[in-house]
C-alpha positions in Angstrom: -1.1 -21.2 -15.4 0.3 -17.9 -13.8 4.4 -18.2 -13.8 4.2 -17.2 -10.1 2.2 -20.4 -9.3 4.1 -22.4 -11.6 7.4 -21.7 -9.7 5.9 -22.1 -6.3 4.7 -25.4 -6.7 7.7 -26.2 -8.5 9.4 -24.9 -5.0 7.3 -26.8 -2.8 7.3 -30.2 -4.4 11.5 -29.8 -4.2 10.8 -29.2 -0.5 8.8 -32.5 0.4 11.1 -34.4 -1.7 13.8 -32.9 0.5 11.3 -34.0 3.5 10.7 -37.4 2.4 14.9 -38.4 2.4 14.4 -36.6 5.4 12.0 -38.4 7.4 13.8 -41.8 6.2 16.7 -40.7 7.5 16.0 -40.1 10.5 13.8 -43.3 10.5 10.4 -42.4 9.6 8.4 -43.5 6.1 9.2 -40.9 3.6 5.1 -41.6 2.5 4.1 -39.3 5.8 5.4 -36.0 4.3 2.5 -36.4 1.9 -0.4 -36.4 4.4 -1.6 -32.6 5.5 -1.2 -31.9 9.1 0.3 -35.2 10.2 3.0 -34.3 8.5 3.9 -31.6 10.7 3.1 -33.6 13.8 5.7 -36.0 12.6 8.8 -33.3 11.5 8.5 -31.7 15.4 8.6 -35.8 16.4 12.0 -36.1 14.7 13.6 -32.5 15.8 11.8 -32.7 19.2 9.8 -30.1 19.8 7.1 -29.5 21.6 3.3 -29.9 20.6 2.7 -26.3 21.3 4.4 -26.0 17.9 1.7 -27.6 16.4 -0.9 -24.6 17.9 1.3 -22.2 15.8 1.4 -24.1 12.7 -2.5 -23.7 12.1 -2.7 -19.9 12.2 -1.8 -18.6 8.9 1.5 -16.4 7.9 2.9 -17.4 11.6 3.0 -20.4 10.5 5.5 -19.4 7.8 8.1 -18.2 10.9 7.4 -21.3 12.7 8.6 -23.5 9.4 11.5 -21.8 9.0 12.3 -22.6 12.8 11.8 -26.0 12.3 14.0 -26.3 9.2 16.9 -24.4 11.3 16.1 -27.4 13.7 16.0 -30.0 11.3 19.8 -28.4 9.8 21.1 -28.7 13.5 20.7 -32.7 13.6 22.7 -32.8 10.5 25.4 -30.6 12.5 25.0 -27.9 10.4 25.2 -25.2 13.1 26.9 -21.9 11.4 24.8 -18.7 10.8 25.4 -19.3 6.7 23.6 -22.7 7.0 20.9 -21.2 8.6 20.5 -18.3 6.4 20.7 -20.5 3.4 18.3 -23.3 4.9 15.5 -20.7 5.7 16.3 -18.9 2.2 16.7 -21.7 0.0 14.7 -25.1 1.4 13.6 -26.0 -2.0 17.4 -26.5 -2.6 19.0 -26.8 0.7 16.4 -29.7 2.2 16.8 -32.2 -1.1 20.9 -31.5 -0.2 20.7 -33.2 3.1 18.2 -35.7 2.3 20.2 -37.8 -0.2 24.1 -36.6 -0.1 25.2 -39.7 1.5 28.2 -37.7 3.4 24.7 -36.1 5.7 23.8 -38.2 8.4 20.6 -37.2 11.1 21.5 -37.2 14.8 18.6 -37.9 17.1 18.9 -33.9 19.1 18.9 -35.9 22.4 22.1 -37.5 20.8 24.0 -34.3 19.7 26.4 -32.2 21.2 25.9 -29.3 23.3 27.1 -26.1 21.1 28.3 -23.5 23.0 27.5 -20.0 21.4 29.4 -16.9 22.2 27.1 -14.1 23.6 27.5 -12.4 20.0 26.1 -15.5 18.6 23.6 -15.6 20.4 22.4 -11.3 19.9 23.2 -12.2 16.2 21.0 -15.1 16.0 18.0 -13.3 18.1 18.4 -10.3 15.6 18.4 -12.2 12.8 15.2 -14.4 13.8 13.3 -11.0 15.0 14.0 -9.1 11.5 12.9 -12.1 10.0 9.6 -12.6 12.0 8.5 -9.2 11.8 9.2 -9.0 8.2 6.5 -11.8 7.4 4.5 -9.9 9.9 4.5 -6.6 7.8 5.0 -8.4 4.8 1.8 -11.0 5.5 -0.1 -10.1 8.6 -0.1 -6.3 9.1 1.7 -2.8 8.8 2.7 0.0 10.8 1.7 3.2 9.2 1.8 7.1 9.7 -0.4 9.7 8.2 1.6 12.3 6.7 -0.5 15.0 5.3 -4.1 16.2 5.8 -5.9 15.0 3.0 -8.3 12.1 5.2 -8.9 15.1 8.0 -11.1 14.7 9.7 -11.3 10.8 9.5 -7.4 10.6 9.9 -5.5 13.4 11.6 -1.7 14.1 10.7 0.0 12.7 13.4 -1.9 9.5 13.5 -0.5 6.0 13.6 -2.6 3.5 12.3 -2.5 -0.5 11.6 -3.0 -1.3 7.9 -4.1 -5.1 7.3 -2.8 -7.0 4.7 -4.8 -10.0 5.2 -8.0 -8.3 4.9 -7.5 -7.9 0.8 -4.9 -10.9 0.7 -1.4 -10.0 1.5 1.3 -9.3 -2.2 4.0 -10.9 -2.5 7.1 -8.2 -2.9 8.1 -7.5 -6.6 11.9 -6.4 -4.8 12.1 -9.3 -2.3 15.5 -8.4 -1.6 15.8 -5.0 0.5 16.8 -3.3 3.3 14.4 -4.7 6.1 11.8 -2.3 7.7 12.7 0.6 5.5 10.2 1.7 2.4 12.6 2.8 -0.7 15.0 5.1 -0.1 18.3 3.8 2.8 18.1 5.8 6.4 20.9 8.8 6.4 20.4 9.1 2.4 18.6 10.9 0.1 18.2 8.7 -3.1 20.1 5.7 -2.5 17.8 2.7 -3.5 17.3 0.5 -0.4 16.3 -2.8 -2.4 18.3 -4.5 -5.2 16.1 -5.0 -8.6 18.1 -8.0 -9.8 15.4 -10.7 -8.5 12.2 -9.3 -9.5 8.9 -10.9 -9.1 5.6 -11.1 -11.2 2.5 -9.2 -9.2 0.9 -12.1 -7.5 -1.7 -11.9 -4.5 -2.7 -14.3 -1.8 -6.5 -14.5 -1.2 -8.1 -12.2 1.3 -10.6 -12.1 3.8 -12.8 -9.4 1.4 -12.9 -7.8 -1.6 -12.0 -3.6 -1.7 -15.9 -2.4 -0.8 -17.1 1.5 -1.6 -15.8 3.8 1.3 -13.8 1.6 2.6 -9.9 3.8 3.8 -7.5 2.0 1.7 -3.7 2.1 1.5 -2.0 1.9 -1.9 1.1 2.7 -4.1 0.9 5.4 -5.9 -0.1 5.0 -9.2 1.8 8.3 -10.6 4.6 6.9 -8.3 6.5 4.9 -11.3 8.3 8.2 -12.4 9.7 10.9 -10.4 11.8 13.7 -9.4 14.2 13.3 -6.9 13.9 16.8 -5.5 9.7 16.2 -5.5 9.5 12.9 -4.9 5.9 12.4 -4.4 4.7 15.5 -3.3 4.3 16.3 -7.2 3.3 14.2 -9.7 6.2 13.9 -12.3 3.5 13.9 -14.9 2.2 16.9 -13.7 5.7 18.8 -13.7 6.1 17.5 -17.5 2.5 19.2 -18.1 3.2 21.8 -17.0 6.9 22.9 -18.0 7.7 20.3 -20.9 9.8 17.4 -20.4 13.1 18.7 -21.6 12.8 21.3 -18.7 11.5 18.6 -16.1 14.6 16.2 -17.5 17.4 19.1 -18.1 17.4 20.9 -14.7 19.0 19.1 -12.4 19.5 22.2 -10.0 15.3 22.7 -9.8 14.5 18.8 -10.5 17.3 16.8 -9.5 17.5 13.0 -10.9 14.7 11.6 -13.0 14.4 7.9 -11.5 12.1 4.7 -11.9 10.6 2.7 -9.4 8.8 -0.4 -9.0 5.2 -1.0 -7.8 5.8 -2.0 -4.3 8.6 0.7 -3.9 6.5 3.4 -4.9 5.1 6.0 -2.1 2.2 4.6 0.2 -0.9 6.7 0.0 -4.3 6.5 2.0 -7.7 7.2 0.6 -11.5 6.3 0.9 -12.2 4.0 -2.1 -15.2 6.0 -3.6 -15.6 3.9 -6.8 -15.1 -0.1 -7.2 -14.5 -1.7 -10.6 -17.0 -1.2 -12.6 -18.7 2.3 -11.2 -19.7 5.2 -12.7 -18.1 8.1 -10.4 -19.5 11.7 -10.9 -19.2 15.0 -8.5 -21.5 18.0 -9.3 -21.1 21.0 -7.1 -19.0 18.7 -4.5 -21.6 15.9 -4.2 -19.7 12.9 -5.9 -22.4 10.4 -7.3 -22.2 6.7 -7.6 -24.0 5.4 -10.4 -26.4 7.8 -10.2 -26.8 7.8 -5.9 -24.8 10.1 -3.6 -22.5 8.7 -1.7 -23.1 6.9 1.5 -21.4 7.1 5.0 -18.7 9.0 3.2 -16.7 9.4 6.5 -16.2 12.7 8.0 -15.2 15.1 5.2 -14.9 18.6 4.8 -14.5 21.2 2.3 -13.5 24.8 1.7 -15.8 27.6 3.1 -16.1 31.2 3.4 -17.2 32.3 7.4 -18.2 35.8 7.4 -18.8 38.0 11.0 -20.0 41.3 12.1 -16.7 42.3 12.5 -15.5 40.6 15.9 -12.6 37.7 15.3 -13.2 34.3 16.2 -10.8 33.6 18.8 -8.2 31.4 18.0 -8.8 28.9 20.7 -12.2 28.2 19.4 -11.1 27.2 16.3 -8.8 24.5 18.9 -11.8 23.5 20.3 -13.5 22.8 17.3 -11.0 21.0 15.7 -10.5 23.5 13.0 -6.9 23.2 11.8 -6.8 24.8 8.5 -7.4 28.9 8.9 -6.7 31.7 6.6 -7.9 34.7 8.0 -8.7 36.9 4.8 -9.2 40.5 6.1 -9.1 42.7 9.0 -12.7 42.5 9.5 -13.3 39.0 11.0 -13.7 37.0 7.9 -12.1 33.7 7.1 -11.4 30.7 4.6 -12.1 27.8 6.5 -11.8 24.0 5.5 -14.9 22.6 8.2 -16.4 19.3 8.4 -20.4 19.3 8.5 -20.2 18.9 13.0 -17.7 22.1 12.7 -20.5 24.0 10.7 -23.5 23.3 12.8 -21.2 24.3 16.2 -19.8 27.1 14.1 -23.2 28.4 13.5 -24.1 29.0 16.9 -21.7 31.6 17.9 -23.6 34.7 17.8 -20.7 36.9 15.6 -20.8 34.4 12.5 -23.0 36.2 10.3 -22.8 33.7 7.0 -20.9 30.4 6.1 -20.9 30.1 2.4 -19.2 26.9 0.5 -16.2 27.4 -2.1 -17.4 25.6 -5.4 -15.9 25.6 -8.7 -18.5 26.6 -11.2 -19.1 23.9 -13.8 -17.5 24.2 -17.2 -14.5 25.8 -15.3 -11.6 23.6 -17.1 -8.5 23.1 -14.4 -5.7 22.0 -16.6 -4.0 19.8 -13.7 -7.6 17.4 -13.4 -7.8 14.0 -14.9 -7.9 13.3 -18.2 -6.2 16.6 -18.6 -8.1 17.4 -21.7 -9.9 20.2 -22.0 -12.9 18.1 -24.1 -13.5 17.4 -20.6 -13.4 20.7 -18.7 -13.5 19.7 -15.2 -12.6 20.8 -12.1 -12.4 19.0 -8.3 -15.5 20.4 -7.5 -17.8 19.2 -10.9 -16.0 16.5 -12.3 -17.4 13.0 -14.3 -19.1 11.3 -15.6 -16.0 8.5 -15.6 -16.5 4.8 -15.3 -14.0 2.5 -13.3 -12.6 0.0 -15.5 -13.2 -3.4 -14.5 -11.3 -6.8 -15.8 -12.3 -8.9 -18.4 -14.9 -6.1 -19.8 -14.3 -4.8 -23.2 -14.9 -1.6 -24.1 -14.7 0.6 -27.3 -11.9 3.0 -27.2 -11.7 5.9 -29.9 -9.8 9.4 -30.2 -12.5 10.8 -28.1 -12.1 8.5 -25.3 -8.0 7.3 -25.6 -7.1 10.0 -23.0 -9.1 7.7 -20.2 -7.0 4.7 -20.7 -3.8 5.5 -22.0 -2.3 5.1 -19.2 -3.7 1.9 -18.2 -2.7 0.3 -21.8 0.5 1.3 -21.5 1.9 1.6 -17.9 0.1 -0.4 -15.7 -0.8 -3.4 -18.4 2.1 -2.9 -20.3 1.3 -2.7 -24.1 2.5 -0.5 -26.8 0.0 2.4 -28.1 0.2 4.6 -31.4 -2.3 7.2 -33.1 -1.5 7.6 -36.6 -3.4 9.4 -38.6 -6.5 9.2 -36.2 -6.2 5.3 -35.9 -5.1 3.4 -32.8 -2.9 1.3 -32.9 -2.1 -1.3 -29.6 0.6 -3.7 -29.9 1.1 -3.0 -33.2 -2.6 -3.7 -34.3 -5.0 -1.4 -35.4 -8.4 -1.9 -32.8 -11.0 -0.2 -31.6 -11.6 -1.8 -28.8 -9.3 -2.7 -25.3 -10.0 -6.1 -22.7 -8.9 -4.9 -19.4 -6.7 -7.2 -17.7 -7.0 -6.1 -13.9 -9.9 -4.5 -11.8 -9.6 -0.3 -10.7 -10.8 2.2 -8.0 -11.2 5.3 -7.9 -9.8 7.1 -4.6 -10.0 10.5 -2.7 -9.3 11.8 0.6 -12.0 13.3 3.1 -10.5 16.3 2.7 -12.1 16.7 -0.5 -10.2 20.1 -1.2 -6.9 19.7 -0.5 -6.5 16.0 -1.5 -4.3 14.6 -4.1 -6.3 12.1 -5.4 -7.8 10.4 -8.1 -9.5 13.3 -9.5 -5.5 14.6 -9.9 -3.8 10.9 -11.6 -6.9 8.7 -12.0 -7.6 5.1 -11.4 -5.7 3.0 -8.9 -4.7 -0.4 -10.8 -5.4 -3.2 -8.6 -2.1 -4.6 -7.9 -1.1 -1.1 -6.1 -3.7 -2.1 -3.3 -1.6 -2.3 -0.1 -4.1 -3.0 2.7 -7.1 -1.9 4.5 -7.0 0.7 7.4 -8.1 -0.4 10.4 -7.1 0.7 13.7 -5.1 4.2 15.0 -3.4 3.2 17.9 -1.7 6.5 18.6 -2.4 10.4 17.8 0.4 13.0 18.1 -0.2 16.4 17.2 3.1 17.4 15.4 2.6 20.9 16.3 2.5 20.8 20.3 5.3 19.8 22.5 4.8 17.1 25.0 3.7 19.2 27.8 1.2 21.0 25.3 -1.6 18.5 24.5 0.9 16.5 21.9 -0.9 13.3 22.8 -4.2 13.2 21.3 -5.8 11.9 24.2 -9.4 11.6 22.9 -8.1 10.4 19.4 -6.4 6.8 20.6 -7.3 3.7 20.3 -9.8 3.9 17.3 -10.9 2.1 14.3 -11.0 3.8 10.9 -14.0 4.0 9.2 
């Protein structure tokens, strides 16, 4: 059984013992914890509350907040009234309930019996703080996420500027490997550079609650990033620390300070939040020839609204700036005097573009096949690919086993070793996994294979490769907001036309 269930159940039978002494106490059968539902009815009978309670108590994750309100209750008719008690109660139930419920020196007091407690008006701030940090932790822990796109690479499906809603529930919400950390900040402390804002003495095992669907083929999906375990605190994420070792050797990348600053570690749900379409589910066969990307065997469908590179070529009179505005055309290099650009245009931009009567020729920007780019996945030049013709690869999927070779290795290094955690060795031509010579790997966890709309100026898995599946965060759903980060308030910063959307 997985240690993660093992120790919850472990936790919740020490809670409804705890219960059980409970309810006797304050003179209800200790049996009655043990029924479902009726349970609950009976706890807000003995701390008196109302039934509205019980409304809350059947909607799932808010029910966790409403719990821990009634086990502050429950604390308060054994007197136990001090900010420590109530941290430690709503912490630590599994320890703190079976505490009250048989230490003979704890006595229940009906709450229609107990003494009014009169809080100070910091008490009563710090008690409303603490109680909101806690509620909208399980909220963006549980239910759902706040999120901001950062760069371009989902234009024109997701616009810089844009803040979206990312639902946990809809692939089943994880449970934090760093539970304890600074609330409502990612890694890194507010006012710091590098300081760590979670501790990594408690550290949990990947676990994931069940969802209300499965990751599905084009579907805009927020995840940790998988070349995220190893970086440079100068970079960060903005380059892959692999790809700086690649590309000037790791002495250099782990010896200049100055140019690379620290080299740190961090853990899975620490590691930078990306957003991507899923192209390729476990299991697929991805492969892109002359920018068409092929799942086994089929072009892609309702691939959102991408765009790629193009040359736009005029009789010599510029495209006004504005029109490129109006269009929604925001990346532009103008590459002569003569009215001749390099655009990045979705397929709408083309067919508007088109129509202007001094745009003589739009021409698509294509790496030839066979052209080998160094920095592409499985950086092997066996397999010279580019972003543009790239594949075929297949999406490792778990429990199917597959024969691995000298050929193949460079594929699923990384999986064997980083994301499943096993030891690998070639000697002499032979691997070695675990110690053991084999020729074959089991994969223990399903993949995907991700990449922005903005098929040319994405990061993505065609630059670090599969994304394991306990890096999935949540599903993008809704952009409530759409600033333009380059206008001021009075210039058209609000995206009118771009709020209140859902992401597909």
């Amino acid at each position: 059984m997985n240690l993660y269930l093992i120790i919850t159940l472990l936790f919740f039978i020490s809670s409804m013992v705890g219960l059980w002494g409970i309810f006797e106490k304050a003179g209800e059968k200790g049996w009655k914890t043990l029924v479902p539902f009726y349970n609950w009815y009976i706890w807000l009978q003995i701390i008196k509350k109302p039934f509205w309670w019980y409304i809350f108590l059947l909607v799932p994750f808010i029910n966790v907040f409403v719990i821990l309100l009634m086990i502050v209750e429950t604390l308060k008719c054994f007197r136990k009234n001090g900010i420590l008690d109530h941290a430690l109660g709503a912490l630590f139930p599994f320890f703190y309930l079976p505490w009250l419920a048989f230490s003979k020196k704890e006595q229940y007091t009906d709450p229609a019996k107990l003494p009014l407690v009169i809080k100070s008006a910091t008490r009563e701030w710090v008690d409303a703080i603490i109680f909101a940090v806690i509620a909208a932790s399980i909220i963006r822990i549980f239910l759902i996420e706040a999120y901001t796109i950062p760069t371009s690479s989902m234009e024109k499906t997701l616009l810089v500027g844009d803040y979206l809603f990312v639902s946990k529930l809809s692939y089943g919400p994880k449970v934090p490997n760093t539970p304890i950390a600074f609330p409502f900040v990612h890694h890194t402390l507010p006012l710091t550079e590098n300081t760590k804002s979670y501790l990594e003495w408690i550290k949990l095992p990947y676990y994931r609650f069940p969802g209300l669907e499965k990751v599905k083929n084009m579907d805009v999906v927020v995840f940790n990033y998988p070349d995220g375990d190893t970086l440079s605190t100068k970079f960060q994420s903005n380059a892959s620390y692999y790809q700086l070792v690649r590309q000037v050797g790791r002495d250099a990348v782990w010896s200049n300070k100055q140019y690379f600053g620290d080299i740190i570690a961090r853990p899975v749900d620490k590691r930078e939040n990306f957003i991507k379409r899923c192209i390729g589910i476990a299991g697929d066969t991805i492969r892109i020839i002359d920018r068409t990307v092929y799942i086994n065997g089929k072009p892609e469908q309702n691939p959102g609204n991408r765009q790629f590179k193009y040359i736009l070529r005029t009789n010599g009179d510029p495209i006004n700036q504005k029109n490129f505005e109006k269009l929604d055309i925001t990346e532009t290099i103008s590459t002569d005097n003569r009215g001749n650009y390099e655009l990045t245009l979705s397929d709408k931009a083309i067919e508007k573009l088109k129509q202007y009567g001094n745009v003589v020729s739009i021409e698509p920007l294509v790496e030839p096949k066979g052209e080998w780019d160094p920095n592409i996945f499985p950086f092997d030049s066996a397999y010279p690919w580019n972003v543009d013709n790239f594949g075929p690869v297949w999406v490792p999927k778990q429990g199917v086993t597959i024969p691995i070779n000298i050929s193949n290795i460079c594929f699923y290094k990384r999986i064997i070793t980083v994301f499943e955690g096993n030891s690998l060795e070639i000697k002499d031509g032979k691997i070695f996994i675990n110690g053991k010579e084999t020729n074959e790997y089991t994969f223990k966890m399903d993949y995907f294979w991700m990449m922005g709309d903005n098929r040319h100026n994405s990061a993505d898995s065609r630059y670090w490769g599969f994304v394991p599946q306990d890096h999935i965060v949540g599903k993008a759903v809704f952009v409530w907001l759409s600033l333009d980060p380059n206008k001021s308030i009075f210039d058209g910063k609000i995206r009118w036309r771009k709020l209140l959307r859902f992401v597909n």
